[in-house]
C-alpha positions as CSV (number, residue, x, y, z in Angstrom):
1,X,0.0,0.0,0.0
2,X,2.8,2.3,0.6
3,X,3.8,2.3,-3.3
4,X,-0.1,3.0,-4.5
5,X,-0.1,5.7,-1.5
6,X,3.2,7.3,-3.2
7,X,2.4,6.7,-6.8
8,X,-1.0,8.5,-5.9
9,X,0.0,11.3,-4.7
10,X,3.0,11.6,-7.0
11,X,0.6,11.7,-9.8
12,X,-1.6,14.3,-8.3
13,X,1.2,16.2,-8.7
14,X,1.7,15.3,-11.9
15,X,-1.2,16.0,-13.1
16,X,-1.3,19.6,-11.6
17,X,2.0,20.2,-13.1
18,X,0.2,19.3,-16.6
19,X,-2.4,21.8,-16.0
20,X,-0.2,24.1,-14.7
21,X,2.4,24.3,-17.5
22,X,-0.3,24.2,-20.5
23,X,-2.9,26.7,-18.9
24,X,-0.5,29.2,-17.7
25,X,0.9,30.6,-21.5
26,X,-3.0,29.8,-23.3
27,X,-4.3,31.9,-20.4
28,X,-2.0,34.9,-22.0
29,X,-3.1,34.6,-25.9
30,X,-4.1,38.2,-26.4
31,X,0.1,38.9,-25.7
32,X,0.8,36.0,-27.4
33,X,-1.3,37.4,-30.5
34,X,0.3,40.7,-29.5
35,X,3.8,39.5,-29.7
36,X,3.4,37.0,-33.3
37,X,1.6,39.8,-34.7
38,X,-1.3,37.8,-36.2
39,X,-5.4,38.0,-36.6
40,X,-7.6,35.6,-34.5
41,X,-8.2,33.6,-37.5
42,X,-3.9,33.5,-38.4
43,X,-4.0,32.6,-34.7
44,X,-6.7,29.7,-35.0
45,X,-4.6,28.2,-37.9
46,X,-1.6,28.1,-35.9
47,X,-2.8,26.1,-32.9
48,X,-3.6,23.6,-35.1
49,X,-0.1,22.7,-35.6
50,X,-0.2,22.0,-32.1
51,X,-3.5,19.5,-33.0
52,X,-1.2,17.8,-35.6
53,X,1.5,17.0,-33.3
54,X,-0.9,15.4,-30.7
55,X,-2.3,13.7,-33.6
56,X,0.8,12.1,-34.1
57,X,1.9,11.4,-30.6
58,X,-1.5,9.8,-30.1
59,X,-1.1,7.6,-33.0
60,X,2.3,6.0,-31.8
61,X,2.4,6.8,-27.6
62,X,-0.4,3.0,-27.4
63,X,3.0,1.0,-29.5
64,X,5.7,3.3,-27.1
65,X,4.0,2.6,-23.8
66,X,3.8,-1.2,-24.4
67,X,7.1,-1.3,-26.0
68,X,9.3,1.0,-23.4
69,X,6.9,1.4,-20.6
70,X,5.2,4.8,-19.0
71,X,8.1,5.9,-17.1
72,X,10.3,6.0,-20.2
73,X,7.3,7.8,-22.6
74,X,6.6,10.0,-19.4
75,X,10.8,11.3,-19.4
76,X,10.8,11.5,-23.2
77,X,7.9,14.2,-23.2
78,X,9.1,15.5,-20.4
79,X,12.3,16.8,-22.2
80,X,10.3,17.2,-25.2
81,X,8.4,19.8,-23.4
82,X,11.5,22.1,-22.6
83,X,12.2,21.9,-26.1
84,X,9.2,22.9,-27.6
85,X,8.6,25.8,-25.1
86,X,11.8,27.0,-25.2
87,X,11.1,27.2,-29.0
88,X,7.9,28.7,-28.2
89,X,9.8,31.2,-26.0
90,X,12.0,32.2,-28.8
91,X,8.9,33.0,-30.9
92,X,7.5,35.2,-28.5
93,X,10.6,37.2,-28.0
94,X,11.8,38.0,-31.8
95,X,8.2,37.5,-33.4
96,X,9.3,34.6,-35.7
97,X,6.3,32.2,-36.3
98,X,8.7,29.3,-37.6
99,X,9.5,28.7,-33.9
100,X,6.4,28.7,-32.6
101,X,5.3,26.6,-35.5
102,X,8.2,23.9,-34.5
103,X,7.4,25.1,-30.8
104,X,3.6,24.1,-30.8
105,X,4.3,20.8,-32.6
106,X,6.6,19.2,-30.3
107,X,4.3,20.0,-27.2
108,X,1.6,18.6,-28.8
109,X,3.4,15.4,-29.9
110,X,4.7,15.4,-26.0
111,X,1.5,16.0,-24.9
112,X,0.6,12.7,-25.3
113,X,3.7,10.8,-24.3
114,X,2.6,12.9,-20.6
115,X,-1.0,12.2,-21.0
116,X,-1.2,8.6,-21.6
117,X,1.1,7.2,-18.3
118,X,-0.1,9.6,-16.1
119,X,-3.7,8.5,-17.0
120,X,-2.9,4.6,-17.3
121,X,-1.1,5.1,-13.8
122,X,-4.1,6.8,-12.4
123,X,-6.0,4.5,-13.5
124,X,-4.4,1.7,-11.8
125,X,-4.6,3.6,-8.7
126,X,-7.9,3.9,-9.0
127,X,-8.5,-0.1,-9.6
128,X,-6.4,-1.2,-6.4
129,X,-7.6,1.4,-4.1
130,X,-11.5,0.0,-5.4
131,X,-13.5,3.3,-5.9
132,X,-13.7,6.1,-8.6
133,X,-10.5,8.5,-7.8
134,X,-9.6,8.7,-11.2
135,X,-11.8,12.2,-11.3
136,X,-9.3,13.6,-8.5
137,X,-6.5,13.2,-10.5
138,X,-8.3,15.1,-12.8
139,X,-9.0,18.2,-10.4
140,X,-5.7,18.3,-9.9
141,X,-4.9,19.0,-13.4
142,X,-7.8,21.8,-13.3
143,X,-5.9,23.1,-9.5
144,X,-2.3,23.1,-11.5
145,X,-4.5,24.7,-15.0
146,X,-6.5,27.5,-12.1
147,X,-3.1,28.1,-10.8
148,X,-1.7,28.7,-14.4
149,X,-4.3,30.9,-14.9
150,X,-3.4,32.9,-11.8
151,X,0.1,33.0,-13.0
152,X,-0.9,34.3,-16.4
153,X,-2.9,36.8,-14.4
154,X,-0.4,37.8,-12.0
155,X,1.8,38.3,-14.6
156,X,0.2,40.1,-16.9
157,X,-1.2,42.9,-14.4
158,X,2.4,42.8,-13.5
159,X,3.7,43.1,-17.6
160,X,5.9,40.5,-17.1
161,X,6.6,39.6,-21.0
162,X,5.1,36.5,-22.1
163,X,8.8,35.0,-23.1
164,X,10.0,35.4,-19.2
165,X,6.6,33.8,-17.9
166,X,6.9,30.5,-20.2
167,X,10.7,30.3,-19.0
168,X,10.2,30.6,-15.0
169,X,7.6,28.3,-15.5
170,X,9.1,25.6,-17.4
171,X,12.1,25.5,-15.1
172,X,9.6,24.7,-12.7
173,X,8.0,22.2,-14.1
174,X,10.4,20.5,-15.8
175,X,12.8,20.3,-12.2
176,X,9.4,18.7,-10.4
177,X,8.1,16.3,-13.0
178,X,11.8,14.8,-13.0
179,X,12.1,14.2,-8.7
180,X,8.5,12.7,-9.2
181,X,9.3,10.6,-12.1
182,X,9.8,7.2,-10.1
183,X,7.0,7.3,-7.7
184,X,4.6,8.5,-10.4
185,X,5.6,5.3,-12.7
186,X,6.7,2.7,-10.2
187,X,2.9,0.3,-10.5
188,X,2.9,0.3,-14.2
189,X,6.6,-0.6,-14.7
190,X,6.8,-4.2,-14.4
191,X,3.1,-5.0,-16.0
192,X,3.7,-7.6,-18.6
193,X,2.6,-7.3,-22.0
194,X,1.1,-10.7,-23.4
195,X,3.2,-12.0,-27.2
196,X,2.9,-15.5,-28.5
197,X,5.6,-16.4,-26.3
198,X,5.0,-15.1,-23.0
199,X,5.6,-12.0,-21.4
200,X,7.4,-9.0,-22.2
201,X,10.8,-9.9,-20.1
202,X,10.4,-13.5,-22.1
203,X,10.2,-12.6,-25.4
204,X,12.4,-11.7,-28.3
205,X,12.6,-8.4,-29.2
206,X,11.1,-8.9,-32.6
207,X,8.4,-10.9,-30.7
208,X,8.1,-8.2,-28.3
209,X,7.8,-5.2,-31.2
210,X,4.9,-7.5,-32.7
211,X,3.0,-8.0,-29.7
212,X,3.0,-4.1,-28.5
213,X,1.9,-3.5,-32.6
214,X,-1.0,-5.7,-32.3
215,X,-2.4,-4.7,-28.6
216,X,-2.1,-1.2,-30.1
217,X,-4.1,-1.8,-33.1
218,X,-6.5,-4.2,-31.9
219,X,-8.0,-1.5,-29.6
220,X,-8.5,0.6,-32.9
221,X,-10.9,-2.1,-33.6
222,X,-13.2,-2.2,-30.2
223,X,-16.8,-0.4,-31.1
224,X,-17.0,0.6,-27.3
225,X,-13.3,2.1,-27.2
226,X,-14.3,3.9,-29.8
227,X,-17.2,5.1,-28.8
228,X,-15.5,6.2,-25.6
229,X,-13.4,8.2,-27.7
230,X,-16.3,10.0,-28.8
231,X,-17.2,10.8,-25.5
232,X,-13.6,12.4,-25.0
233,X,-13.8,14.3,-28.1
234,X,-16.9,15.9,-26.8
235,X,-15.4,16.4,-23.4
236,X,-12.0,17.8,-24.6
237,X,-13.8,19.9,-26.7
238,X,-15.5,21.3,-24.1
239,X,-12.4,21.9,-21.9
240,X,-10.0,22.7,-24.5
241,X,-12.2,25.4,-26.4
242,X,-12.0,27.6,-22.5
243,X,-8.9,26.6,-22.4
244,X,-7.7,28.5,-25.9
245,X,-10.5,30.9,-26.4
246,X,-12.5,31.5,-23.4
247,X,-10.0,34.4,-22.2
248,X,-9.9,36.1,-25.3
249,X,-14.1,35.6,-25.9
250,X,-14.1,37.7,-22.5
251,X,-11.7,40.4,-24.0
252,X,-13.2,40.9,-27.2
253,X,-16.4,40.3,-26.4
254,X,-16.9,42.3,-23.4
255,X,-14.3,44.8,-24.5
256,X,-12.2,44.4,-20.8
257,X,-8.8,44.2,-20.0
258,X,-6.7,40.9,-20.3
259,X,-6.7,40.1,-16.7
260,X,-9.8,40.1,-16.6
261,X,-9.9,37.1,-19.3
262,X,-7.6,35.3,-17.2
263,X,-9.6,35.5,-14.4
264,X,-12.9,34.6,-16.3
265,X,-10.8,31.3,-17.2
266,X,-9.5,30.7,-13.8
267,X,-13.0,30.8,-12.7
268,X,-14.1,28.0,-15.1
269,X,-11.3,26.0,-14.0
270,X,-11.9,26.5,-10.0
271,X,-15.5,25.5,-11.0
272,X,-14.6,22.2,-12.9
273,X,-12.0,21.4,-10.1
274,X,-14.7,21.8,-7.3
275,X,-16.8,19.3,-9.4
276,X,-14.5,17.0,-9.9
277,X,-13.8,16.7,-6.4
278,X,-18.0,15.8,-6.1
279,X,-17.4,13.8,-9.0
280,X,-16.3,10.6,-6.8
281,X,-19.6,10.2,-4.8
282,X,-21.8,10.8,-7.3
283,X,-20.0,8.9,-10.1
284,X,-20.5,5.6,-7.1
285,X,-23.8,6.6,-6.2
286,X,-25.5,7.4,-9.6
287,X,-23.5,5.6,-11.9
288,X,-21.2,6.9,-14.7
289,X,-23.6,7.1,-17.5
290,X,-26.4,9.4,-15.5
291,X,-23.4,11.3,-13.6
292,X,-22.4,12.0,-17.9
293,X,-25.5,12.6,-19.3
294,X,-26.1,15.5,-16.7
295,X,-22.6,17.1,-17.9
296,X,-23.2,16.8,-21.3
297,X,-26.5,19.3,-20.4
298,X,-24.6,20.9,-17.9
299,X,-22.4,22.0,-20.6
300,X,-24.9,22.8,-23.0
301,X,-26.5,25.1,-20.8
302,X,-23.7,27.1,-19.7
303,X,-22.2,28.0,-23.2
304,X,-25.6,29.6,-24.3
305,X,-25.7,31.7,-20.9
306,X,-22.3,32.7,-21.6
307,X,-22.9,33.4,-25.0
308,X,-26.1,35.7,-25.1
309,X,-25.6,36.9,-21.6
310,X,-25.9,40.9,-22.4
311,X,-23.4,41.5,-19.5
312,X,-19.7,40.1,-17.9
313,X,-21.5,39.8,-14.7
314,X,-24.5,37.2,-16.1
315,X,-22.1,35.5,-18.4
316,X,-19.9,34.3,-15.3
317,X,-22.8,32.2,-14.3
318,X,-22.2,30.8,-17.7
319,X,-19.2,30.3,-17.0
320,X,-19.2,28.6,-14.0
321,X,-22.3,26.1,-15.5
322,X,-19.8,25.3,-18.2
323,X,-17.1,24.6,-16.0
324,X,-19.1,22.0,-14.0
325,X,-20.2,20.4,-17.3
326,X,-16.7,20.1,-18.2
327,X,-15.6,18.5,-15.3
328,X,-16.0,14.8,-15.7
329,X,-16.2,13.4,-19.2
330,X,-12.5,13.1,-19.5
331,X,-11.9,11.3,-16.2
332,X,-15.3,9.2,-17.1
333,X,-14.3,8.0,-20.7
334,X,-10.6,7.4,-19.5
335,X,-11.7,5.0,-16.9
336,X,-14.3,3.5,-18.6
337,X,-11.1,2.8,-21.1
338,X,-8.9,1.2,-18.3
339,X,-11.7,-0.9,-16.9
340,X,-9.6,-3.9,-18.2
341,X,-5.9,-3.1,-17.0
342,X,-4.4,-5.8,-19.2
343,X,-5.4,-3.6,-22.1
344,X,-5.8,-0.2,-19.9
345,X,-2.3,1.7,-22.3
346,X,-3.7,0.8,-25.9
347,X,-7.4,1.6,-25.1
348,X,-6.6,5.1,-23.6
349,X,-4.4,5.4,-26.4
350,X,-6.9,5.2,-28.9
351,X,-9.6,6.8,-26.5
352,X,-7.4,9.9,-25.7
353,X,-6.5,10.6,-29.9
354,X,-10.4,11.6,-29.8
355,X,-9.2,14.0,-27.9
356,X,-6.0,15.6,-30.0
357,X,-8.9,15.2,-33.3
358,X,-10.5,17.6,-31.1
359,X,-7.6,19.9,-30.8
360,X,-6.7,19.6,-34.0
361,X,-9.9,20.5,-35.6
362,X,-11.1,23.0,-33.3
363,X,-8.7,25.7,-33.5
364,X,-9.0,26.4,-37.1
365,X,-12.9,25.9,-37.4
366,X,-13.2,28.5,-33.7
367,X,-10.5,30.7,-35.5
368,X,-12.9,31.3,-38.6
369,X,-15.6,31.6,-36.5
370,X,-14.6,34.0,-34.4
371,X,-13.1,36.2,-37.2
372,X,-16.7,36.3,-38.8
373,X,-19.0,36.3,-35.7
374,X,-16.5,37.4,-32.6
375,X,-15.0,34.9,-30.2
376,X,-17.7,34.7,-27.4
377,X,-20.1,33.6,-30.3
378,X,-18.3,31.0,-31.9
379,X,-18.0,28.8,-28.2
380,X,-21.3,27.7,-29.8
381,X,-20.0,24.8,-31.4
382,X,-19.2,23.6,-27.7
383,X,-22.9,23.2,-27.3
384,X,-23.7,21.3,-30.1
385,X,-21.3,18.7,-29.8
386,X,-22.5,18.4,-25.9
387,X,-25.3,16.7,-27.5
388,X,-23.3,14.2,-28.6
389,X,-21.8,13.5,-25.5
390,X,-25.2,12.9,-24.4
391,X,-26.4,10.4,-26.9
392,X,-23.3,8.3,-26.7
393,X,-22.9,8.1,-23.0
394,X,-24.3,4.6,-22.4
395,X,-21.0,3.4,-23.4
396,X,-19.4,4.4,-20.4
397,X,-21.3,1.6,-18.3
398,X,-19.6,-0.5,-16.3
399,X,-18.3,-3.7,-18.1
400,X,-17.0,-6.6,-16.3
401,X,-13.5,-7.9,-16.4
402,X,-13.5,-11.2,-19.2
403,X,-13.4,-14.6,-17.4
404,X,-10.1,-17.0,-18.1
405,X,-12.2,-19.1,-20.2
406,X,-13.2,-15.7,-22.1
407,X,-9.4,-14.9,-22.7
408,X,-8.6,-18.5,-24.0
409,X,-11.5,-18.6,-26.2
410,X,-10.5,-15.0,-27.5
411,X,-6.7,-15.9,-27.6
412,X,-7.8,-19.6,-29.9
């Protein structure tokens, strides 16, 4: 118990460092606009190089994790990271868009090779302790992503440059992630992964390279991972569209000062955080599906407050609606995912690359939006795909773990 006790808390940690380091510089994009020199559409197209590097981290981190393991994936984005913001960094200070082109893409590929073992270690966690944690880890990433915001905040009354806030920060992170890098990994790291001749330790390394290729593509072929995915992509659309545009929807559509759009998205973070603390009790109590379903509307509702609220004042209660909505259709569709831990890495995998086609797709389409119908109105699309979260949400029951009998008859 001592090693799920420190791997627990270790990943809390970790997953408010994730929140922490992405929230903090999206929480400044009016000086980050500012400083590249570009339109809210020019700005839309360049996240989504960001989108096409998760995209390709997703595709590969399900054959990396079974091949090398978490901890190993888990250092390699960690370094990643300094790269890409330093590059980021660079772009800010001297205006050049190639660097935060090559900047954005090699966070968003190391986005994923963070995302995935922190999420199967969470989820691990969560099956030995017996009960649904896996939302805490979650509020942690929304505590480290309300502290960002903060950060961005502070810093920005303060006109700190955007350049010197993504360095202090990232020295920060990085020193942290690394001290917490063997606790965080330690329940995951000897978990064998089943080839035609055994386990992992057995095998050949040819063997070995097959079997991590076909666990990986075999959950690209499960209706229910899938439709989990689906969930996600709903779910990350919802977070990720405050995350990028909520502070500049504030500023441009309530003509206020950039703090103030900071704050408005620290608010919908301390909102999401406080309900994915709840989210434990009610996810045992009600059941995932029902605990989804009212998120979904939760959601819905929130973004059309914010959106035709005719004041800052009434569209905080939009706000803060959307935030709860927000809260626990990640966690949800990620342990729904990992309900089998044999296959937990591969089906998150495929489950969380719902959520980079989100980011991927979503800046552009929300940057041509808002440059025809303002910022604030183009949120909308959040609430239609809530709907979808809705409809699909059955998939997140429950399912059993498959008997031995099951496996062999699989396996022949």
């Amino acid at each position: 118990m001592d090693e799920v006790r420190a791997a627990r808390w270790s990943l809390l940690v970790q997953f408010a460092l994730f929140g922490l380091i992405m929230s903090s510089w999206l929480s400044r994009m009016p000086s980050i606009r500012e400083a590249l020199d570009v339109d809210a559409a020019q700005l839309g197209a360049l996240m989504i190089v960001g989108g096409a590097g998760s995209l390709t981290g997703a595709l590969t981190i399900g054959v990396v994790v079974a091949r090398f393991g978490s901890r190993r994936a888990l250092l390699a984005g960690t370094v990643g990271n300094v790269v890409g913001f330093g590059a980021i960094a660079v772009a800010t200070a001297t205006g050049d868009v190639r660097f935060f082109i090559a900047g954005a893409f090699v966070n968003g590929f190391c986005g994923a090779l963070v995302n995935v073992p922190i999420n199967t270690n969470a989820a691990e966690v969560e099956r030995r302790v017996g009960t649904a944690i896996l939302p805490h880890f979650h509020a942690c990433f929304s505590i480290g992503a309300a502290v960002g915001a903060l950060v961005g905040a502070a810093f920005a009354a303060a006109h700190v440059s955007i350049t010197v806030q993504i360095l202090v920060v990232l020295a920060a992170v990085t020193a942290t992630r690394l001290a917490l890098l063997r606790p965080a990994t330690a329940l995951t790291l000897h978990v064998p992964i089943t080839t035609e001749t055994g386990s992992i330790e057995q095998a050949a390394t040819k063997t070995r390279n097959r079997g991590a290729v076909k666990q990986a593509v075999g959950a690209w072929l499960e209706p229910r991972t899938l439709l989990l995915g689906v969930v996600l992509l709903a779910a990350s659309l919802a977070e990720g569209t405050a995350t990028t545009w909520l502070a500049l929807a504030v500023v441009d559509g309530f003509a206020t000062v950039e703090a103030a759009g900071a704050l408005a998205y620290g608010t919908f973070v301390g909102a999401m955080t406080v309900f994915r603390f709840l989210g434990t009790p009610l996810i045992d109590r009600f059941g995932r599906v029902a605990v989804l379903r009212v998120s979904g509307l939760a959601t819905f509702t929130g973004v059309l407050v914010f959106v035709f609220s005719p004041s800052l004042a009434t569209a905080w209660i939009g706000v803060l609606l959307w935030g709860c909505g927000a809260a626990l259709g990640n966690p949800i569709a990620i342990s729904a995912a990992s309900d089998d831990p044999d296959h937990a890495g591969p089906r998150v995998a495929v489950v969380t690359s719902f959520s980079t086609v989100s980011s991927l797709a979503a800046p552009p389409l929300l940057g041509l939006l808002a440059s025809e119908v303002g910022a604030r109105h183009a949120v909308l699309v959040v609430a239609a795909v809530a709907v979808v979260s809705f409809a699909v949400a059955a998939q997140a029951r429950r399912r059993p773990l498959p008997t031995p009998a099951e496996v062999d008859e699989v396996a022949a």
